[in-house]
N, C-alpha and C positions, 0 to 999 in steps of 0.2 A: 468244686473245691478239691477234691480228691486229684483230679486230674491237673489241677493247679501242682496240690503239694510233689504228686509225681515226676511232675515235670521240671520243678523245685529242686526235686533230688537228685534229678538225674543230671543238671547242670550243676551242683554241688560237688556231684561225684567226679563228673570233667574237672573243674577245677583241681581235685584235689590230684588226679592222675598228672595233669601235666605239671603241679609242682612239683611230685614226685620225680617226674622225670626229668624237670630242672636241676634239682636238687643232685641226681646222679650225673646228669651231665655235668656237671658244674666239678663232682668230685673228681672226675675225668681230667675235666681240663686243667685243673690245679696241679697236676702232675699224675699219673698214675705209678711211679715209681715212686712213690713217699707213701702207695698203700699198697707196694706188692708184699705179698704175703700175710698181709697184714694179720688174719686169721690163725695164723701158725698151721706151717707144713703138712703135720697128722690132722689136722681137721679139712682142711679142704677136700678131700672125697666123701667125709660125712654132711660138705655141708652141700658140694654138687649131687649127692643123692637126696636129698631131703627137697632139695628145689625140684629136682627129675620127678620127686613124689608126687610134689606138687603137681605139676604138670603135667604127667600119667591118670590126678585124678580129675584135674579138670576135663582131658581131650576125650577120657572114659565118661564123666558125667553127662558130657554131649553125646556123645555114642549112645549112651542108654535112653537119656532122654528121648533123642528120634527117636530109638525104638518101642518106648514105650508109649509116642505119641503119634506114627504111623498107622496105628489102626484103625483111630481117628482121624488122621491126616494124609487121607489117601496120595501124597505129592511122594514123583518120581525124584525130587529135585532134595525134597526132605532125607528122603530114604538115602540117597547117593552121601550127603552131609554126614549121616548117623554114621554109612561105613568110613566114608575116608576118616573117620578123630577114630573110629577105633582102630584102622590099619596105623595112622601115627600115634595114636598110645601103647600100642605094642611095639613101635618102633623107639618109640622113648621109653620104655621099659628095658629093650634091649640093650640099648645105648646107655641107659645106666647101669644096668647089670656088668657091660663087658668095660666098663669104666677103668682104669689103671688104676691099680688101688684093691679094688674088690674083689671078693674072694674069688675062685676060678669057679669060669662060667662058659659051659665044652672045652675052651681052653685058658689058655692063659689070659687075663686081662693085659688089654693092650691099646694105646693109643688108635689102632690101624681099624677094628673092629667098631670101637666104638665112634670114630668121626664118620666112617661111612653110615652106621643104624642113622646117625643124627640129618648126614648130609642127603641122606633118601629121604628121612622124614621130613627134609624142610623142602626138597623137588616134589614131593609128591601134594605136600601143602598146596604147594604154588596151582600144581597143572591142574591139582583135582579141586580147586576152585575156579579156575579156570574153564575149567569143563564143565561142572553147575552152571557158572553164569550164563555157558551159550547155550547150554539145552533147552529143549522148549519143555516148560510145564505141564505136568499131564495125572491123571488120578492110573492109581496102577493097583493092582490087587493085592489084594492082603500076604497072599503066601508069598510072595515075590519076596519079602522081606528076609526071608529064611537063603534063600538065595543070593541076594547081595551081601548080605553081614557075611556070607560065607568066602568071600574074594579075599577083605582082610588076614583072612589065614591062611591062603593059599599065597599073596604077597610077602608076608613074612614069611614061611616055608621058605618061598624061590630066594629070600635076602637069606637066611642063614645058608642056603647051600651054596652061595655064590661065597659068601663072604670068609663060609669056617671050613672052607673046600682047602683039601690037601695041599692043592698047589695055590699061592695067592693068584687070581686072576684079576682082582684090581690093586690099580696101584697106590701106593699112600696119600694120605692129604696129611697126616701132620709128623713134623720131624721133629723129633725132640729135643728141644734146648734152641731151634729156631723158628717155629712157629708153625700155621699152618703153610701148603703147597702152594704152588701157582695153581695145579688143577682144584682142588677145593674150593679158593674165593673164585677161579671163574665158575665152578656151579655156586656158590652162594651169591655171586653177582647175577647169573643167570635167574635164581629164584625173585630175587630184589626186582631183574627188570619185566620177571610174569606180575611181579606182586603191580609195577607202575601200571603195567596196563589193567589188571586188576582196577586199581585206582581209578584212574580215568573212565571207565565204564561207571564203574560206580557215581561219580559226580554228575555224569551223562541223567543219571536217572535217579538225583537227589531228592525230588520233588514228589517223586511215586511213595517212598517209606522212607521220610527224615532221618527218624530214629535210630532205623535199623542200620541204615550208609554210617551213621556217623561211624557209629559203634565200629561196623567192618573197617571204616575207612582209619578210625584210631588204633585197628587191632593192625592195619597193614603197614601204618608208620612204625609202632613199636615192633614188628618182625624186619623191618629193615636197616633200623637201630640197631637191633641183636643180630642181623645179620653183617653190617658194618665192623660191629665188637669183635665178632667170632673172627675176622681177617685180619687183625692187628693185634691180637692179644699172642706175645711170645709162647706161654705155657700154662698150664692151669692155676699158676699162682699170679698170674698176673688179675689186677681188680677187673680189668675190661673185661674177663673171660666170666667172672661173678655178675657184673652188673648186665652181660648180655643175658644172660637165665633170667634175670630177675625183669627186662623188658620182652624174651621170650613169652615167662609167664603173664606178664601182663596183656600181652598179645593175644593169648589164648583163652585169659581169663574176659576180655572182651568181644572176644568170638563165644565163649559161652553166655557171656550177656546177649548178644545180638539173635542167637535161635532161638534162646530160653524166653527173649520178648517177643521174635516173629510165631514162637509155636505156643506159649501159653501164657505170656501176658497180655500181650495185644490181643489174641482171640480175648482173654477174659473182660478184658475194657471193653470190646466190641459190646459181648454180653449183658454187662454192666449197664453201659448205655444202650443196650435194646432195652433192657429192662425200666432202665428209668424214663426211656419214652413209654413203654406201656403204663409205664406206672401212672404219668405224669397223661397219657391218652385216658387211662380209666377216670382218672381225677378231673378231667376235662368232661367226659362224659358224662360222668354223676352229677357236676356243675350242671351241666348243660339239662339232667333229668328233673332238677330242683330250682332250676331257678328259669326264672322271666328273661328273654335276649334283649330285648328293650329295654326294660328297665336294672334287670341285673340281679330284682328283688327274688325271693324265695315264693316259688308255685306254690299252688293248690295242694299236690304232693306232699313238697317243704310243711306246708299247715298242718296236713291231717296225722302225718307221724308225728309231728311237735306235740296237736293236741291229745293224741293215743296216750304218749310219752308223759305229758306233764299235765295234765288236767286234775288227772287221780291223787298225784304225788301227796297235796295238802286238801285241807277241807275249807279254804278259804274263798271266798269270792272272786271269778274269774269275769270278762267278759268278753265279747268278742263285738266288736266294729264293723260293718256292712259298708264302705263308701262305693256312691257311683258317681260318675260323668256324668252328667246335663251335655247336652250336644254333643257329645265323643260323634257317636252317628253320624249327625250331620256333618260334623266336619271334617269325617271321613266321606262320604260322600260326593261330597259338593268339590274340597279340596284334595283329596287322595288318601290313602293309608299312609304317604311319608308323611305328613303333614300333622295327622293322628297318632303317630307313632311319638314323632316329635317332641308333641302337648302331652302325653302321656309319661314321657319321661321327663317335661321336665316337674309337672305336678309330683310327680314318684318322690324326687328330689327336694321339692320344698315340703312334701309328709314329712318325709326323715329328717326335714331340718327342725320341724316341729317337735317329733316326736321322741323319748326319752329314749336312751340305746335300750335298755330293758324291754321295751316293747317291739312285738316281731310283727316289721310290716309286710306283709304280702301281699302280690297281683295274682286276683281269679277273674277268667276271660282274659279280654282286651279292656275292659270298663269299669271293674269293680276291682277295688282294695280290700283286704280285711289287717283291722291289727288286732293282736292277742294282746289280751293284758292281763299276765298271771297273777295279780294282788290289787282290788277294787275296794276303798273302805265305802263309798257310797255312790249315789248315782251320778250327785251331782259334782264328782270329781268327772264323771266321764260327759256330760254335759257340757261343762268346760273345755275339755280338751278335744272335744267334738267343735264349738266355738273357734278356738282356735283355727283347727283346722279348715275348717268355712273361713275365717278371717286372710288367712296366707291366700288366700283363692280370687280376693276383690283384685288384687293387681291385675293387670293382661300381663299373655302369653306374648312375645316378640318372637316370632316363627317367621324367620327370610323378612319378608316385604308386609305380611299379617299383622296385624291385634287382635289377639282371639281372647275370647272370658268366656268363662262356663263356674259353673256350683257344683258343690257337693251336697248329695242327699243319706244320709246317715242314722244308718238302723244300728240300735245295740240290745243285742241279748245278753243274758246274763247266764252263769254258771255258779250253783245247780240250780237256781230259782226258775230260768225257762227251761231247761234239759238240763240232762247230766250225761248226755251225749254228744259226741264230737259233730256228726254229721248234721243232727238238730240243732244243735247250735248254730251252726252256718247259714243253715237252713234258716231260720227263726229270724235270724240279723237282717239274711235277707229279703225276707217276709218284711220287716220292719223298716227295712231303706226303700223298699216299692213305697209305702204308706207316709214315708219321709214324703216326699214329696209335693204330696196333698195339705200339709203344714207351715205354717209363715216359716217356724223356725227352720224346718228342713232339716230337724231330728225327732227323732221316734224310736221310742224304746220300746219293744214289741211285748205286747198282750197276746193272750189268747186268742180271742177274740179278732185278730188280723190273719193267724190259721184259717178258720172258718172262712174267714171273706176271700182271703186268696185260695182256700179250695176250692168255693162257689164260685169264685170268679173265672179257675182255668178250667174248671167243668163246663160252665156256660160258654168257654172261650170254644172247646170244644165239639158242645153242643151246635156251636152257631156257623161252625165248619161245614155239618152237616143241614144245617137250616134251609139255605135255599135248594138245595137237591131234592128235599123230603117237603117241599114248598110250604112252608112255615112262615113266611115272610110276606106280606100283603098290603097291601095300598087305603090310606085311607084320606081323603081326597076333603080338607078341609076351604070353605069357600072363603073367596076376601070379598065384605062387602062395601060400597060407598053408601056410606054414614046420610049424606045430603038426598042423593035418588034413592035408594033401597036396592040399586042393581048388583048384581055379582058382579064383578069385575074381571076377577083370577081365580084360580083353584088351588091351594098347596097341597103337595103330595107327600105324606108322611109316614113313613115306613114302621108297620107293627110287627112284631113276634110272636104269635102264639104257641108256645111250649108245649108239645104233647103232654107232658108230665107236670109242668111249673105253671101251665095256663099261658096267661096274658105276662112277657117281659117290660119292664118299661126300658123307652127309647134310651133314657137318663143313666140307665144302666148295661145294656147292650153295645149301645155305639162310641163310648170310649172303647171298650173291649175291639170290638170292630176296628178301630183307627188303629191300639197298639199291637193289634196283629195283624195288620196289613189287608184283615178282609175288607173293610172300608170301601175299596178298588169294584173286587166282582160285585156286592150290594148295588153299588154307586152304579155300575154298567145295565144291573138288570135293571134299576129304575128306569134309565134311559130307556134303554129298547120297550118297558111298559108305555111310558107317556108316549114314543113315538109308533103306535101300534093307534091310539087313541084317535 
């Protein structure tokens, strides 16, 4: 937006330059004899110094400018710019000081002094951009700077002793009551045709800095406006001689827009927008620390500072939602993680279409959900909307070419009746969605008493790690007999546990444990190699 309105402005400000400059030309064309003098006689030297002000303090603002943004701006190219506007701001100081009119300044004011300070300062305009443009860019040292500011005053030195030297060594450009020379407009024509080729380069390399061409390329029109003026204008009462100063300054005043952007607006947009990508990177980042890429939903993370943050707030009834997957696994397996990835996001999508914005859904793991729900009046609001969400779950999934169904098993604990702890609560939900499952309904609200069995149970799971290493594990060889002969027929083989510590396990209670932890596998292997020993 910003660089919207900037941009805004800056073609606002275009427009409003060239109606200005219609609007002069226009006064031009109307006649410029129906506005000579129009100002009356005694004012026209107060009103060409007040413009020469002008524009001594623009060509000065840039001078200083570079120099106070070269230290920063180690450019050979910057530095050269800061001196030439101060060598032509001392030269339009001069040229208004030795003005016809003004008090005496070394000598007498006089036409002859002051068209040359003007007509050097508008040659040296010309060459000493010209000269910028074909150097090659390069970082140059600090103290350097002290050095080239130092040329400007040695160039004005060599103009005033040329100029206010005993004998005149050059010759006039303006005659009084006839206008300027023929040598004058061919150097002011001469400036005009550095300024085209000026031009022309510029447009060569519009595409490198828009902005900045334009601005030069507006400032090189209106100096050759004012350079046309300055050729036709009889005598300082004539309006062309008024309106060239006033495209002069315009000239100038768009060459101080054009550095003033290349040296510290544009660096500061740059800035700007580094900053608003970092900004807009860190915010990306923190996204990316807090939430789910799959599903989009708010992590584990996301949870546990929400419940740090809002558990305590009220003393009211919270709960917390444990959901799992039924087949997530397998159908990661069998079909791929795209495929899981898939089903997972779009279940994500129908919770939240269930679920009231007020409740905060979250993804922990790949397979389980939890929602907070900060204001519970009893259980069986959460029942229900447990319900529910098992209900959104009967449709199939439509993944590519698939129809995939799976359930949700759904543990809820309560706050503070089972904990008044973040991490126990979690904990507890999911104590209670393991034990969902062993229930028609496939909800379970967790007891105490599901603690206990799930810590016997990962103890034993544990235990039974180390079972057949520490051979614990033994065969007990049950016969099959036929009923009609009394013969044995077969043998089954049925695997027991005896516990160092627990005794005798039953099978009823070891070998799920066995199958959900995948030891199932080596058991299974060592029976083999026992019957086949036999």
């Amino acid at each position: 937006m910003w660089k919207f309105n900037e941009d805004f402005s800056f073609v606002k400000q275009g427009i409003q330059f060239i109606l200005l400059s219609m609007i002069l030309l226009i006064v031009i064309g109307l006649g410029s004899d129906k506005f000579y003098g129009i100002f009356g006689e005694n004012n026209y030297v107060t009103i060409h110094l007040m413009m020469e002000m002008l524009i001594t303090v623009v060509t000065m603002s840039i001078s200083i400018q570079t120099w106070l943004i070269t230290p920063y701006i180690l450019s050979n190219k910057v530095l050269y710019a800061g001196a030439l506007f101060l060598a032509i701001s001392l030269l339009e100081m001069a040229h208004a000081l030795s003005y016809k009119g003004m008090p005496f300044f070394i000598t007498e004011s006089t036409p002859y002094a002051s068209t040359w300070f003007y007509i050097l300062s508008r040659l040296l305009l010309s060459i000493g951009f010209l000269f910028i443009f074909f150097i090659k860019e390069k970082e140059i040292k600090s103290f350097y700077r002290w050095f080239i500011y130092s040329l400007p005053f040695v160039i004005i030195i060599g103009c005033f002793v040329v100029i206010y030297a005993p004998m005149s060594i050059l010759p006039p450009l303006m005659i009084e009551g006839e206008g300027p020379t023929i040598l004058k407009n061919t150097l002011q024509y001469l400036a005009v045709a550095i300024h085209l080729v000026i031009m022309v380069l510029l447009l060569k390399n519009f595409e490198k800095a828009p902005k900045i061409i334009f601005l030069l390329f507006g400032s090189a029109i209106y100096l050759i406006i004012s350079d046309y003026l300055f050729t036709i204008y009889r005598d300082v009462y004539d309006i062309k001689n008024f309106i060239g100063h006033i495209f002069q300054l315009g000239a100038f005043y768009l060459l101080f827009r054009a550095i003033y952007f290349s040296s510290i607006e544009k660096p500061f947009q740059q800035l700007v927008d580094t900053q608003d990508h970092l900004e807009k990177s860190r915010e990306k980042m923190h996204y990316m620390a807090y939430h789910n890429e799959i599903t989009n939903l708010p992590n584990e993370r996301f949870l546990m500072e929400s419940l740090k943050r809002d558990l305590y707030i009220s003393k009211s009834q919270k709960a917390i939602l444990a959901i799992g997957i039924e087949r997530i696994s397998a159908i990661k397996a069998s079909l791929g993680s795209i495929y899981a990835d898939q089903m997972i996001g779009l279940i994500a999508q129908r919770l939240k279409n269930v679920l009231p914005e007020n409740y905060l859904l979250c993804i922990l793991r790949e397979d389980y959900f939890v929602v907070y729900i900060d204001e519970v009046s009893n259980t069986h609001q959460l029942t229900q909307l447990s319900q529910q969400l098992q209900f959104v779950m009967e449709e199939s999934f439509q993944i590519q070419h698939f129809s995939l169904n799976s359930q949700l098993n759904i543990g809820i604990a309560l706050f503070p009746t089972d904990s008044s702890r973040e991490e126990e609560l979690i904990r507890f939900a999911l104590y209670a969605m393991h034990e969902a499952q062993k229930t028609p309904t496939r909800i379970r609200l967790y007891e105490s008493s599901i603690s206990k069995e799930t810590t016997e149970r990962l103890l034993l799971e544990n235990d039974l790690h180390n079972a057949l290493a520490n051979q614990e594990l033994f065969l007990e060889y049950q016969p099959q007999l036929d009923l009609h002969t009394g013969q044995i027929k077969s043998v089954e083989a049925l695997v027991r546990w005896q516990h160092p510590k627990k005794g005798s396990i039953s099978p009823g209670v070891f070998i799920p444990i066995a199958e959900e932890s995948g030891l199932i596998i080596p058991i299974g292997q060592w029976v083999t190699k026992l019957l086949q020993q036999i």
